[in-house]
N, C-alpha and C positions, 0 to 999 in steps of 0.2 A: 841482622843482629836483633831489630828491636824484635821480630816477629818469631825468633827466638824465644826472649822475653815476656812477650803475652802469652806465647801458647806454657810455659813455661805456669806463667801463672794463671790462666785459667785451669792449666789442672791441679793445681794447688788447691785453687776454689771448686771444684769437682772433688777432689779428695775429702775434702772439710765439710763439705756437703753430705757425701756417704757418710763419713764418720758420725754423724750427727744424727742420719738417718737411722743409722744403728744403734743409739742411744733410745729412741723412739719405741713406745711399750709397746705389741701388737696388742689390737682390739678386736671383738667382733666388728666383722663389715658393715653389722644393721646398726640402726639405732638414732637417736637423737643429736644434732649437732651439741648438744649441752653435755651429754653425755661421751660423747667424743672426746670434747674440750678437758672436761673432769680428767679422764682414762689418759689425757696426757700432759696432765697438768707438772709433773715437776719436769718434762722438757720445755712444754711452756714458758714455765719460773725461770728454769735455767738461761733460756733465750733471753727473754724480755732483761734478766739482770744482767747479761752480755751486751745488750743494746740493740737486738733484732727489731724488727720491723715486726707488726702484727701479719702484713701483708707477707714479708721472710716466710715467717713460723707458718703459716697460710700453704706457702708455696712444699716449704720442706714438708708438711702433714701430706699436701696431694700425691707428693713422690712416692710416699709411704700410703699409698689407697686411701689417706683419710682426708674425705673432704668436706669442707667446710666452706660456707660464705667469708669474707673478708670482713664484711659490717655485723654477722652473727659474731665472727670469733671477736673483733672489737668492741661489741656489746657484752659477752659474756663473759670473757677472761677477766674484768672487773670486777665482775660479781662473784665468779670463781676463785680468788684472790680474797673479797670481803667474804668468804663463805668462809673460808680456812683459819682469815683472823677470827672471826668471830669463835668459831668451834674453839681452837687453839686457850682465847679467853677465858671459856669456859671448862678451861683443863683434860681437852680432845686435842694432844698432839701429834696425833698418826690417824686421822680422818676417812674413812674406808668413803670409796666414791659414792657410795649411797648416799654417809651422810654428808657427803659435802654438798651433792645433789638435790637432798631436802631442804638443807638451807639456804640454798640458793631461790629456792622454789617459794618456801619460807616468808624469804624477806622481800622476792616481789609479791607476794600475798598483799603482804603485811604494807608495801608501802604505796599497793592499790586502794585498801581501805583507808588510808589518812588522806 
């Protein structure tokens, strides 16, 4: 019975998992982990305000070919994050990843020179 139960529920959690996977924008293959990050940024959002793990969102991008460091994506996704408030402030509410990507770029410029 109980092994019933787990397998019962691990495919639940397999289920959840695709489903999410297919939420997932595709991207070109090449390219910079920041740029990655950017390209899926409102699964990101979505995740982190669900309560995933950076390490989660980490695993579910590898399933979907986009890979990433664990310590890049928890380094960037904050900044990613302040790049969109700041745009947003500035009356940019639908921010094309360029520019989200200049501002991110931007503002570690910016707080290498102070």
């Amino acid at each position: 019975m109980y092994d019933d139960y787990a397998d019962n529920e691990r495919q639940r959690l397999i289920e959840a998992e695709l489903f999410e996977l297919a939420e997932v924008e595709p991207i070109k293959k090449r390219g910079t982990e920041l740029r990655k990050l950017i390209a899926q940024r409102r699964f990101i959002l979505d995740q982190r305000r669900r309560g995933r793990s950076v390490e989660g969102i980490v695993r579910i991008l590898a399933k979907k070919n986009i890979h990433v460091f664990e310590g890049t994506a928890r380094n960037y996704i904050p900044q990613i994050e302040n790049a969109i408030h700041a745009l947003h402030v500035i009356g940019n509410d639908d921010p094309t990843n360029t520019e989200i990507h200049r501002m991110v770029i931007e503002r570690a410029k910016a707080s290498r020179h102070n």
